[in-house]
C-alpha atoms as an extended CHARMM CRD file, in Angstrom:
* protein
*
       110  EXT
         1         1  UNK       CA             -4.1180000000       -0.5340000000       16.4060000000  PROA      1               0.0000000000
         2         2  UNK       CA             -3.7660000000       -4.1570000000       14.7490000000  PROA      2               0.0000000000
         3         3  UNK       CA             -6.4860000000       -5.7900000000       14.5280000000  PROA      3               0.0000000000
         4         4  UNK       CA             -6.9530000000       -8.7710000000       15.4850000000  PROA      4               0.0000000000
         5         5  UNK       CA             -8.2060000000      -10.7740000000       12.6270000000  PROA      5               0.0000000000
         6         6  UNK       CA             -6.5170000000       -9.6150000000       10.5270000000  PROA      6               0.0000000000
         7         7  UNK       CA             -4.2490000000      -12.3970000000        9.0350000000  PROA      7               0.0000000000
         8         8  UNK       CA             -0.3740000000      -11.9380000000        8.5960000000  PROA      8               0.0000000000
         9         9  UNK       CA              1.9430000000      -14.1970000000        6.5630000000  PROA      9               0.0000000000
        10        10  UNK       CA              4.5760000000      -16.5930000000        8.5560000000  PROA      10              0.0000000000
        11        11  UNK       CA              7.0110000000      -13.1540000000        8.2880000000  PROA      11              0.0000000000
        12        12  UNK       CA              4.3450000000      -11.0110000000       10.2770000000  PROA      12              0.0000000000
        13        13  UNK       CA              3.2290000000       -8.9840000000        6.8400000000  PROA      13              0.0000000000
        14        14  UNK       CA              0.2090000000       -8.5830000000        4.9310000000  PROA      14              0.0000000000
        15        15  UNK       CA             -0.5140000000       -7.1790000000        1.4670000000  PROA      15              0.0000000000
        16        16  UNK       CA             -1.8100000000       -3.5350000000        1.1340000000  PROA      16              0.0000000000
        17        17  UNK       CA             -3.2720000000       -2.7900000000       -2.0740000000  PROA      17              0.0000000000
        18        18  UNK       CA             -3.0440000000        1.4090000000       -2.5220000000  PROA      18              0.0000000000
        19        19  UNK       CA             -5.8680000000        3.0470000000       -4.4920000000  PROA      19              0.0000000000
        20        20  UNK       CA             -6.6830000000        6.3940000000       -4.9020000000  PROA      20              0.0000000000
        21        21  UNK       CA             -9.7470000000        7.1750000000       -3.1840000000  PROA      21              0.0000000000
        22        22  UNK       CA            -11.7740000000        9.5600000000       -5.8000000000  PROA      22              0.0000000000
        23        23  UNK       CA            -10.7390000000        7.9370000000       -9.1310000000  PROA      23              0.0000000000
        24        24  UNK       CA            -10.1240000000        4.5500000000       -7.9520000000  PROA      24              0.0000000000
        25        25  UNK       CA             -6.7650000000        4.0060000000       -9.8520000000  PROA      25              0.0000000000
        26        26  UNK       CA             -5.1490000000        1.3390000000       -8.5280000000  PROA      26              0.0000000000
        27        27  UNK       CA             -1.2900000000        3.1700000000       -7.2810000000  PROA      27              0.0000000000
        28        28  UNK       CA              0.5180000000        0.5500000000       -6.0600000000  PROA      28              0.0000000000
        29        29  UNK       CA              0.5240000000       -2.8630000000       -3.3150000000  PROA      29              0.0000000000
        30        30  UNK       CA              2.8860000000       -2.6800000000       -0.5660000000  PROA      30              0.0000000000
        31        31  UNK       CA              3.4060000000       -4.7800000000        2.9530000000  PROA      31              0.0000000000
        32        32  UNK       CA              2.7780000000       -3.6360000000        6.2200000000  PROA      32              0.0000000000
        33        33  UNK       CA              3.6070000000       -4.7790000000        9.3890000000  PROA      33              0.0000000000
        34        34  UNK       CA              2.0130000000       -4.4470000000       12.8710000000  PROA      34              0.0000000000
        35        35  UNK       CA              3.5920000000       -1.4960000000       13.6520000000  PROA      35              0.0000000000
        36        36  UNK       CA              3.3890000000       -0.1880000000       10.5770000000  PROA      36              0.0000000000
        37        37  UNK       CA             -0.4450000000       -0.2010000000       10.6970000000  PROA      37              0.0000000000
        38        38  UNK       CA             -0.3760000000        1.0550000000       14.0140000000  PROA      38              0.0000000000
        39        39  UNK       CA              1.7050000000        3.6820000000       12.3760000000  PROA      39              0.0000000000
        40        40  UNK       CA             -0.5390000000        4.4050000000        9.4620000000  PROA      40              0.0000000000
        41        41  UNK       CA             -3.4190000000        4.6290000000       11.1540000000  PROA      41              0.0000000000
        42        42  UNK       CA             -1.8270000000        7.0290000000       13.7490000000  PROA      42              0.0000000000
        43        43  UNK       CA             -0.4670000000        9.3600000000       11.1030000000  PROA      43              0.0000000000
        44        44  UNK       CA             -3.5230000000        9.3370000000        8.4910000000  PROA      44              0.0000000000
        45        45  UNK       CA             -0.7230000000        8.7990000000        6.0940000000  PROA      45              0.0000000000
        46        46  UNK       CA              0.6750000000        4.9990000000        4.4240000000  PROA      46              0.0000000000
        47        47  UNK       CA              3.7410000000        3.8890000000        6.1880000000  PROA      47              0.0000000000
        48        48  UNK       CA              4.8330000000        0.0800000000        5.1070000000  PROA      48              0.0000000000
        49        49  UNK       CA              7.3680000000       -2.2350000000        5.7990000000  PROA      49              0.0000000000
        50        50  UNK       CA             10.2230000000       -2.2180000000        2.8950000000  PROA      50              0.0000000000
        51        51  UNK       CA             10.9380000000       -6.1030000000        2.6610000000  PROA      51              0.0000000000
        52        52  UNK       CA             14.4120000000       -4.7410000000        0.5430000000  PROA      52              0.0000000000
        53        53  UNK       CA             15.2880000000       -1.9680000000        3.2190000000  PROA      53              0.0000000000
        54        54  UNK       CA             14.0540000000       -4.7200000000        6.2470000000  PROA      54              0.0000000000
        55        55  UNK       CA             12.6640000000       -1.0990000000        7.7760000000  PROA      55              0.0000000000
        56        56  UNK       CA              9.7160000000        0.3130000000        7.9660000000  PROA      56              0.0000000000
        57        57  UNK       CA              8.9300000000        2.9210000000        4.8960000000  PROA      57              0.0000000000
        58        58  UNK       CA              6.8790000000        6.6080000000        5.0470000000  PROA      58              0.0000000000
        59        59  UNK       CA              5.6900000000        6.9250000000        1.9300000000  PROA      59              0.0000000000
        60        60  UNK       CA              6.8490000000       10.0000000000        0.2720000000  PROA      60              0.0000000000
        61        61  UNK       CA              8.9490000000       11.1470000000        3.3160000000  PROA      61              0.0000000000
        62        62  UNK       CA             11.6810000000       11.8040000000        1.1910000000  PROA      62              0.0000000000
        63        63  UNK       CA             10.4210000000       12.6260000000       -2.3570000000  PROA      63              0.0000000000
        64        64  UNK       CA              7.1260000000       14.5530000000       -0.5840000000  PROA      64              0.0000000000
        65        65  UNK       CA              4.5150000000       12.1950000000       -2.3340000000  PROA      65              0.0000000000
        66        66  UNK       CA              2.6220000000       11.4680000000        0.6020000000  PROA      66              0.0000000000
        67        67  UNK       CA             -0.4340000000        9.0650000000        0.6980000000  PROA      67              0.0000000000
        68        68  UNK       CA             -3.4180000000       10.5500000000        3.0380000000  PROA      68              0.0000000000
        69        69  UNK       CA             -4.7850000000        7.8940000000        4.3140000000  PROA      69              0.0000000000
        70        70  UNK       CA             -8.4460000000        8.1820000000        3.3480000000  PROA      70              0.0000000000
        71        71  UNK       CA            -10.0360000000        4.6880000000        4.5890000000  PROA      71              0.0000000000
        72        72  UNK       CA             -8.1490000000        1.2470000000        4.9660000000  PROA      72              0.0000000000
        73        73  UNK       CA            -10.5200000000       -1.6370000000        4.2030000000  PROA      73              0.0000000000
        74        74  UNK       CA             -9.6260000000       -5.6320000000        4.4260000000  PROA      74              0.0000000000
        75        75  UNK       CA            -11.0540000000       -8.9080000000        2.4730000000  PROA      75              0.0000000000
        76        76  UNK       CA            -12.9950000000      -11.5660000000        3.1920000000  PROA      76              0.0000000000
        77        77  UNK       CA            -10.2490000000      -14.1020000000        4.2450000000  PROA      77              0.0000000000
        78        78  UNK       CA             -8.5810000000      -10.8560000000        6.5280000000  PROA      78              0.0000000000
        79        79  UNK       CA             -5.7310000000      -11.6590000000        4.6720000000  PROA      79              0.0000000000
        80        80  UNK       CA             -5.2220000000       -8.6470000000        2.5170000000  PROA      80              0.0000000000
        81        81  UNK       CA             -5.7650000000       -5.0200000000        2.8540000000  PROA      81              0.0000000000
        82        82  UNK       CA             -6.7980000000       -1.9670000000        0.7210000000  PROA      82              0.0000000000
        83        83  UNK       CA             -6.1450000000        1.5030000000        1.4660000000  PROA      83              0.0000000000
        84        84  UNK       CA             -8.2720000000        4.0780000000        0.0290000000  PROA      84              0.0000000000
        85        85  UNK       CA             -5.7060000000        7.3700000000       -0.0500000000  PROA      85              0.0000000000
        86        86  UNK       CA             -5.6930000000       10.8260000000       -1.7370000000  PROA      86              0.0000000000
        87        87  UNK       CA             -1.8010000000       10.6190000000       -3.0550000000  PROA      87              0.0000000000
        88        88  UNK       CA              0.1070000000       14.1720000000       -2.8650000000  PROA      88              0.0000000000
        89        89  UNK       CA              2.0570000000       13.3530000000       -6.2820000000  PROA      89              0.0000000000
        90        90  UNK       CA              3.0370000000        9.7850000000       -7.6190000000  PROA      90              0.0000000000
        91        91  UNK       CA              2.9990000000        6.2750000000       -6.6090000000  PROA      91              0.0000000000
        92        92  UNK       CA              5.8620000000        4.3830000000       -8.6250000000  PROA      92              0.0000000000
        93        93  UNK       CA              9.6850000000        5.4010000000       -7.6780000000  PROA      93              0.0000000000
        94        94  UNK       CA              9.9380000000        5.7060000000      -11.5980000000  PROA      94              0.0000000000
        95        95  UNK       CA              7.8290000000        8.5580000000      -11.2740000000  PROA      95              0.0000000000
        96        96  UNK       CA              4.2670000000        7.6460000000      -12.9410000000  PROA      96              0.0000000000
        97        97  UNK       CA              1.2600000000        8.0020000000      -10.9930000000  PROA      97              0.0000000000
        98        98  UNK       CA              0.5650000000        4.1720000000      -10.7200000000  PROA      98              0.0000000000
        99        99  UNK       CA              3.0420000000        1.9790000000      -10.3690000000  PROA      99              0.0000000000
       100       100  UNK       CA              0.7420000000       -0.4410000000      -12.8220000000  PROA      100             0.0000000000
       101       101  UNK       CA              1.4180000000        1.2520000000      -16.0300000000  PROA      101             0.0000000000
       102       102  UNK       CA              2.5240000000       -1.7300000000      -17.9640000000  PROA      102             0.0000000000
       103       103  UNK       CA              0.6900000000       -4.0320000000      -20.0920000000  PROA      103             0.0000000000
       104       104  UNK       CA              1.3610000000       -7.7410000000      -20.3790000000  PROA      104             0.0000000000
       105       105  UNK       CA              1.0810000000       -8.4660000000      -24.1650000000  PROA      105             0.0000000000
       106       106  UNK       CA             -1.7370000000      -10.1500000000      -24.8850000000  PROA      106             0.0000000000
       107       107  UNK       CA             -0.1350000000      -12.0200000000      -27.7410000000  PROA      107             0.0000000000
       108       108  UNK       CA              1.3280000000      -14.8010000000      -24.9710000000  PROA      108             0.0000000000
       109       109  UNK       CA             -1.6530000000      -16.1120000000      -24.3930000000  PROA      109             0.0000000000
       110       110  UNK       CA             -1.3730000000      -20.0180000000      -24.3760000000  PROA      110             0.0000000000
């Protein structure tokens, strides 16, 4: 079920931060929609809505990393959400666990 303060953005999405629930790793931020909320919540697995694909998205329907939806939490403002998930494999399409692997070089600092 939406619900209903929870604030969406003028094209009916809102952030969804992914961690994993027992380490805490951030995996990845995604949108959902409505119905994929509904559809998340439903399942007890992350379903967004692919802003590429204009569709909504099961996570790991196809490559079988699943996200088990452990608790889904939102911020102060309602505007942002964070789900707490146990992840069956990983997070980034490239294949590492997070999809935050990266570091910005701290060398362009102003």
């Amino acid at each position: 079920m939406d619900a209903p303060e929870l604030k969406y953005d003028a094209n009916g999405l809102i952030p969804c931060v992914v961690q994993d629930a027992h380490t805490r790793e951030v995996l990845m931020v995604a949108w959902m929609s409505p119905e994929s909320l509904e559809r998340t919540l439903a399942t007890g697995e992350t379903v967004f809505w692919s802003r590429s694909r204009q569709e909504l998205w099961h996570k790991g329907a196809t490559s079988g990393n699943v996200q088990k939806l452990v608790a889904l939490k939102y911020d102060c403002d309602a505007d942002t959400l964070l789900a707490l998930v146990e992840p069956a494999g990983p997070a980034c399409h490239t294949g590492a666990r997070s999809c935050f692997y990266r570091d910005v070089p701290m060398d362009l600092r102003p």
